[in-house]
C-alpha positions in Angstrom: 53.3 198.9 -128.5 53.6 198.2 -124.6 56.5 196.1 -123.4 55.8 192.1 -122.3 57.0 191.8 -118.4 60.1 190.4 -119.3 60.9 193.5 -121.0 60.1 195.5 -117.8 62.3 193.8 -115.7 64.5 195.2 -117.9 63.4 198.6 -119.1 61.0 200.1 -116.4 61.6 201.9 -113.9 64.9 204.2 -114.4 65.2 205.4 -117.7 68.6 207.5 -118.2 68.6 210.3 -120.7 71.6 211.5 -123.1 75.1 210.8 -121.7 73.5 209.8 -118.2 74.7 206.3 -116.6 73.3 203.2 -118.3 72.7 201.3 -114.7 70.5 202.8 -112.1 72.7 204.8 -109.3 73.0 204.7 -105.9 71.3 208.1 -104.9 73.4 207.4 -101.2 72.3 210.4 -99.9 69.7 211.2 -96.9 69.0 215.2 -97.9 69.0 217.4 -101.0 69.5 221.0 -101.8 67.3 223.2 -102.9 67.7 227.0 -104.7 65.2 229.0 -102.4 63.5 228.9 -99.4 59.9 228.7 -101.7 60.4 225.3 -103.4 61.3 223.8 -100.1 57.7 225.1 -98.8 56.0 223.6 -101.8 57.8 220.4 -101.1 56.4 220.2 -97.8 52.7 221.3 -99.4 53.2 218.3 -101.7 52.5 221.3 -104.5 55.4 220.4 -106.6 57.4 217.0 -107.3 60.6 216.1 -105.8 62.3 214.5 -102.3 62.4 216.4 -99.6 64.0 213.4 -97.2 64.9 210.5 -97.9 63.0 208.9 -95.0 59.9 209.5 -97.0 61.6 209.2 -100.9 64.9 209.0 -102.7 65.3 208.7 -106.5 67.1 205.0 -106.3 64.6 203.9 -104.7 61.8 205.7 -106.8 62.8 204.0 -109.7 62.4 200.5 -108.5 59.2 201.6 -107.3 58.4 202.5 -110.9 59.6 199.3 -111.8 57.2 197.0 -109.9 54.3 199.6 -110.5 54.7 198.8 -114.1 55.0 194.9 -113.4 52.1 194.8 -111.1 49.8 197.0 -113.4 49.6 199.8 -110.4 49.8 203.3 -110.7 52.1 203.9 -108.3 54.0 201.6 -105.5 55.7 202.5 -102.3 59.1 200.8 -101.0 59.1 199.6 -96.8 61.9 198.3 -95.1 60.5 195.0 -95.0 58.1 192.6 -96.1 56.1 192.8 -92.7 56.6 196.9 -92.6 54.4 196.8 -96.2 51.7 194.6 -94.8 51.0 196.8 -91.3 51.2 200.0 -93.6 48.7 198.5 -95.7 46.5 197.9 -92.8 47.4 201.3 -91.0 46.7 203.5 -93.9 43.0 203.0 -93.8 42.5 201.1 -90.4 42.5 203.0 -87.2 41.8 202.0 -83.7 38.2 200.6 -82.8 38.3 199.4 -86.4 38.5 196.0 -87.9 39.6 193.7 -90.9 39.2 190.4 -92.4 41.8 188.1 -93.4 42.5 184.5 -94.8 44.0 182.3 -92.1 46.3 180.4 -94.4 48.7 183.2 -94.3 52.6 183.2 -93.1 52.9 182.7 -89.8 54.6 186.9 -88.9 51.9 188.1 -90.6 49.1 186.1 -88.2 51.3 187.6 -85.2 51.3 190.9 -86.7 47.6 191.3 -87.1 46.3 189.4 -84.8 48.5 190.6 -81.7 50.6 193.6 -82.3 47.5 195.4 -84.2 45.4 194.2 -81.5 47.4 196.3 -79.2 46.8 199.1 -81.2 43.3 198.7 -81.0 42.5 196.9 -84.7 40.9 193.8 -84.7 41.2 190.7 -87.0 38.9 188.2 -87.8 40.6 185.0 -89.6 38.7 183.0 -92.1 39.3 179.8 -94.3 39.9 180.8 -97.5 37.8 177.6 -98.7 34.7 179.0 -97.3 31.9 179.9 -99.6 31.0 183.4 -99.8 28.3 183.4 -97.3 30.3 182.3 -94.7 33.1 184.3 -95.3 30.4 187.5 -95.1 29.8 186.6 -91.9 32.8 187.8 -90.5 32.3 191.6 -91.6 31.3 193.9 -89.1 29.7 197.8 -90.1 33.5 198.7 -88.7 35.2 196.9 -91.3 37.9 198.2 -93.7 39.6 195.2 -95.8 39.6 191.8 -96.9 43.3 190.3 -96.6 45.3 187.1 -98.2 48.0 185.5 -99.9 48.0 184.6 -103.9 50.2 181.4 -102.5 49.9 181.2 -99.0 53.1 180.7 -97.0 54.0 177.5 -96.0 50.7 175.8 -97.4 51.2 176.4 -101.2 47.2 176.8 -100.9 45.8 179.2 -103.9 43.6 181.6 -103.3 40.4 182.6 -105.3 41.0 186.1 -105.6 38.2 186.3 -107.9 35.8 184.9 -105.3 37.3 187.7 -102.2 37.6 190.5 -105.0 33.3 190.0 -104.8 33.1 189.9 -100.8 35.5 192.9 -100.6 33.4 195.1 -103.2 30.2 193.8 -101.8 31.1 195.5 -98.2 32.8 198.5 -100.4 36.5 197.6 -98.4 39.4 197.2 -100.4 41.2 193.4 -101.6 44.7 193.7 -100.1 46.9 190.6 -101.8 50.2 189.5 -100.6 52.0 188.4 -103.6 55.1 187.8 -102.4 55.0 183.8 -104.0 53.6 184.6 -107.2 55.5 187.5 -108.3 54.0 189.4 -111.0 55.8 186.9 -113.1 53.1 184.4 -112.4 50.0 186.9 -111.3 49.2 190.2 -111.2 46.0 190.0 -108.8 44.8 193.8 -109.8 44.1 192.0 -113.1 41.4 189.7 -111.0 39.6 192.6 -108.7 42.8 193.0 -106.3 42.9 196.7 -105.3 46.3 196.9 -103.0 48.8 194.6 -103.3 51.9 193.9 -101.4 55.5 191.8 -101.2 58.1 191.1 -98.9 60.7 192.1 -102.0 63.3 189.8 -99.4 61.8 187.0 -101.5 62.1 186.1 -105.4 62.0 190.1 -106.0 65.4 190.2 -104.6 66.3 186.4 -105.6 69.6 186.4 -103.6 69.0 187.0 -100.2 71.3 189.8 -99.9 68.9 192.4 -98.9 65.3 192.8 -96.7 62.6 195.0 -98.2 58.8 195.6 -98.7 56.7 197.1 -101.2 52.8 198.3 -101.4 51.1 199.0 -104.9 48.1 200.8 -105.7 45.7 199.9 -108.4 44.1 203.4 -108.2 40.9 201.4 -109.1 39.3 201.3 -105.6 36.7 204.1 -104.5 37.6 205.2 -101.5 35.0 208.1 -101.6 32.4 205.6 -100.3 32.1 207.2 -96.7 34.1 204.5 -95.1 37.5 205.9 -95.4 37.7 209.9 -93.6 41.0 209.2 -93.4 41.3 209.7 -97.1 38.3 212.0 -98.1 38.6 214.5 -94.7 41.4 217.1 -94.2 44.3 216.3 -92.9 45.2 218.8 -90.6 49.1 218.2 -90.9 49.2 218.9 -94.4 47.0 222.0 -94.3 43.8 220.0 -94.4 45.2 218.2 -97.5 41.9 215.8 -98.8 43.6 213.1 -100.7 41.0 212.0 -103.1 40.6 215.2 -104.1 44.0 217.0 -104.6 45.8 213.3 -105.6 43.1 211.5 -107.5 43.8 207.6 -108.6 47.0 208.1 -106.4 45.1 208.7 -103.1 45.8 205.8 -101.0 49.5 205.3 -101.9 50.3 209.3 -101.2 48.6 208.7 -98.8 50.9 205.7 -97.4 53.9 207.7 -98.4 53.3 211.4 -97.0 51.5 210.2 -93.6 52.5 206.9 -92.2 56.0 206.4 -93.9 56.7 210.3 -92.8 55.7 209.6 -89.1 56.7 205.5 -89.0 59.9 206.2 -91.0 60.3 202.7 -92.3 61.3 203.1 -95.9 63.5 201.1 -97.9 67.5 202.1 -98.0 69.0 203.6 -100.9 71.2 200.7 -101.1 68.9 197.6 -100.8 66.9 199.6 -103.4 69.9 199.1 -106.0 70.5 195.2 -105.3 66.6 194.8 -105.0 67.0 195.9 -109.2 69.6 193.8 -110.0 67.0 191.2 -108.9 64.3 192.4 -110.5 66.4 192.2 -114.0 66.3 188.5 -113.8 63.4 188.0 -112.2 61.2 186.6 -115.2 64.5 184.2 -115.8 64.4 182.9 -112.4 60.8 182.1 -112.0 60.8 180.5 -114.7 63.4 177.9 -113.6 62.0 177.8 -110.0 58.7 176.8 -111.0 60.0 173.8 -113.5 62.6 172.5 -110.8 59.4 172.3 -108.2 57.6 170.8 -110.5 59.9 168.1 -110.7 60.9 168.0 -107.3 56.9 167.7 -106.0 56.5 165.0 -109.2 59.6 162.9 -107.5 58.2 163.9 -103.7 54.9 162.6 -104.4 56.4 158.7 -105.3 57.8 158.4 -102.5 56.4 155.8 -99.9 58.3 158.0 -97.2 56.2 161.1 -97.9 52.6 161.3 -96.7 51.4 163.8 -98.5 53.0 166.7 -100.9 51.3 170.0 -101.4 51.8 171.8 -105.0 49.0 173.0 -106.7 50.4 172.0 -110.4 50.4 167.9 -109.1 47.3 167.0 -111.0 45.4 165.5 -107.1 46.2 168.8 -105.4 43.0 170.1 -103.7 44.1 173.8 -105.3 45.0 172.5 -109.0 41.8 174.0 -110.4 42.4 177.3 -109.0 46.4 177.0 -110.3 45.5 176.1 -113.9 42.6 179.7 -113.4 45.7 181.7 -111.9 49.0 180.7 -112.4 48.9 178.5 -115.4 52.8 179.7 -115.9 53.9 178.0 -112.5 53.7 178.3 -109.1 56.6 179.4 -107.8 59.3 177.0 -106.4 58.3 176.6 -102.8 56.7 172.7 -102.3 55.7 171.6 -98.7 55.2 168.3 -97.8 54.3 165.9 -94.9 57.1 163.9 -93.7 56.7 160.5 -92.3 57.8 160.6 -88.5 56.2 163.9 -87.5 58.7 166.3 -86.3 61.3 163.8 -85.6 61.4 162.2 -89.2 61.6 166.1 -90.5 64.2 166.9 -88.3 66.4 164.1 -89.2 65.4 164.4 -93.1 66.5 168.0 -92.9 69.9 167.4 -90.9 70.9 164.9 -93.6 71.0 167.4 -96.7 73.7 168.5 -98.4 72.6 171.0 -100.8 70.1 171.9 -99.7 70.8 174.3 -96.2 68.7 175.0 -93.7 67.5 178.4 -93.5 65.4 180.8 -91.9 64.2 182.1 -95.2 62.6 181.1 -97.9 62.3 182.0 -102.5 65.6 182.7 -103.2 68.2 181.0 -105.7 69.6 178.6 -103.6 67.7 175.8 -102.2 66.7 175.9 -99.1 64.8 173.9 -96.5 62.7 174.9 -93.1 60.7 173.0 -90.4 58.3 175.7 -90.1 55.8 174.1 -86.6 59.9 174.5 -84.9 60.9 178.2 -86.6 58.5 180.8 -88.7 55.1 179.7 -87.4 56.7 178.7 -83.9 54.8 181.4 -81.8 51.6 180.3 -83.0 48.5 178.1 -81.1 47.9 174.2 -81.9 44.6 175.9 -83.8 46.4 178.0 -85.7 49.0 176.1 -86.7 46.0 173.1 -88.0 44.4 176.6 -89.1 47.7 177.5 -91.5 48.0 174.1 -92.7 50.7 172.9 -90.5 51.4 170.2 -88.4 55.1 168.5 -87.3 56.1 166.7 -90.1 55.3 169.5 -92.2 58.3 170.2 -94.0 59.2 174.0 -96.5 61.3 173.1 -99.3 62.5 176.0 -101.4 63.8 174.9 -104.7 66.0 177.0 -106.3 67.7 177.6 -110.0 70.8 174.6 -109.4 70.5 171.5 -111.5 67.5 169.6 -110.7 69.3 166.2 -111.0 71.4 167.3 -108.2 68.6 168.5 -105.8 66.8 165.4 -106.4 69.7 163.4 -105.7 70.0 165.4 -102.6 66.5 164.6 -101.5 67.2 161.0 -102.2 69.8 160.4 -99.9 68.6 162.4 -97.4 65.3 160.3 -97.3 67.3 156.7 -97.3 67.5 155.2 -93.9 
């Protein structure tokens, strides 16, 4: 009988055999030894199994790659060093320059930098869209050089939901891959290959880790997506540094996350540590509790938010007027995580001096963790960005971030209180 998520938080992932440890070890080690000079060469061939370096894998970190695979519904994932790190490898591993992608423009505000300047740079174009477009005018922004369709389950800071059903279509349509940051949801709450998603990717920093105690990334594969189409060489030609390696044909289902591993990670070297690979577990065991416990505190808190004749507008999809509640009762009908923004009265200067009045609530540059936590994001995350983008992303000055986290909700909502009182 296969194990319900909450039992693989617990049981996937590293599985210790007779008299091994019970809790997953810290493999703190950057090399390994080997018994002859052969196994080392078929290491390097990617003939046999096994780390090589631990810039490219390392068994602590293997197993919580496991772990999420499992959660997710992938066949196989890849740790990053961050959040941001599993994006741009997501992008880089079938992208190249002269090439282009589409993406949602109700994304978190690094990630519209990322792609829209630093890839630019490189020579990979972006073309932002509203999510809310129909599919028609979405199609218009693909071009014959176009290689993915990119968005957020929850987008960060606008709590919008995206119809991953409706982009799943567009993608296939153009025969590009549906890359879906998940990063709000968790698995917990969505799995997105289980509505057409093909890639999908986290910054773990977030409710993966829970306690803001270590940065990380993470990229799974579905192993659905046919990347034999003749838009991907990269994938289906030789690669001359592994001995004119093809990837779909010597690693299957498993092309495009070997792929990510044994090219880009090998050459960019931003894999996750050893060590943030161990506390990233402990998170994952509780992550199903935690979720759970976010999501009913936000509802409470957005519920309480939404009464108040110094709020101008609240945004949480499960508040029975949101604009996305349809598309929350389709997707996440077991929450939607515990991050609520709202619109201050005031503008910038009624969020600032709501904010500086909390107690228990800290102001933080981060965000989805179990303490709660508050952010003016037109001031920090989404600073660098245009008027247009920011009214693009859903933002404008009084927009204000509030994380809930796992305390008692009678005391965050007697923290909001006095913070709004004059």
């Amino acid at each position: 009988m296969p194990w319900k998520i909450e039992t693989k938080c617990l049981q996937e992932g590293y599985k210790p055999e007779n008299g091994q440890p019970r809790v997953l070890p810290i493999y703190q080690s950057t090399t390994y030894k080997y018994d002859s000079t052969e196994h080392v060469a078929k290491l390097f061939d990617l003939s046999v199994p096994g780390h090589m370096y631990s810039r490219i894998s390392n068994p602590t970190v293997e197993c919580v790659e496991n772990k999420i695979a499992a959660l997710e519904g992938g066949i196989g994932a890849l740790c990053t060093s961050s959040g941001q790190a599993a994006s741009l490898i997501s992008i880089l591993n079938i992208c190249e320059a002269g090439e282009h992608f589409v993406c949602s423009g109700t994304i978190y505000g690094g990630t519209i930098n990322l792609f829209g300047a630093s890839l630019k740079k490189h020579g990979i174009s972006v073309t932002f869209v509203d999510q809310d477009s129909s599919e028609e005018e979405i199609q218009k922004a693909f071009q014959p050089n176009t290689k993915a369709l990119f968005g957020e389950s929850i987008a960060n800071p606008k709590i919008s939901v995206l119809d991953i059903e409706k982009f799943a279509k567009i993608a296939h349509k153009n025969n590009v891959p549906l890359i879906i940051d998940n990063t709000f949801a968790t698995p917990i709450l969505l799995r997105p290959i289980e509505y057409g998603a093909d890639i999908v990717v986290h910054s773990t920093t977030k409710y993966m880790d829970g306690h803001a105690v270590s940065i990380g990334g993470v990229i799974v594969d579905s192993g659905k997506f046919n990347w034999d189409n003749g838009k991907f060489p990269g994938l289906t030609e030789p690669d001359d540094t592994y001995h004119g390696m093809v990837y779909t044909r010597d690693c299957g289902k498993a092309a495009y996350i070997t792929k990510a591993r044994v090219q880009l990670i090998r050459d960019y070297g931003c894999y996750m540590s050893a060590n943030n690979a161990f506390l990233l577990n402990l998170g994952l065991e509780t992550l199903h509790l935690r979720i759970e416990r976010h999501c009913r505190n936000a509802e409470k808190v957005a519920e309480y938010l939404s009464t108040s004749d110094k709020i101008m507008s609240v945004s949480y999809p499960t508040l029975a007027k949101d604009s996305y509640h349809s598309l929350a009762q389709k997707y996440l009908p077991k929450g939607c995580s515990g991050v609520v923004s709202f619109r201050i009265k005031g503008g910038r200067e009624g969020a600032v001096k709501f904010m500086d009045k909390l107690k228990l609530a800290a102001i933080v540059v981060h965000v989805a963790d179990c303490r709660t936590a508050v952010l003016h994001p037109a001031s920090s995350t989404h600073r660098q960005l245009s008027d247009e983008q920011l009214v693009q992303a859903g933002i404008d000055p009084g927009l204000i971030r509030f994380s809930v986290g796992i305390e008692n909700i009678k005391d965050i909502i007697e923290d909001i209180k006095q913070a709004l009182e004059d």
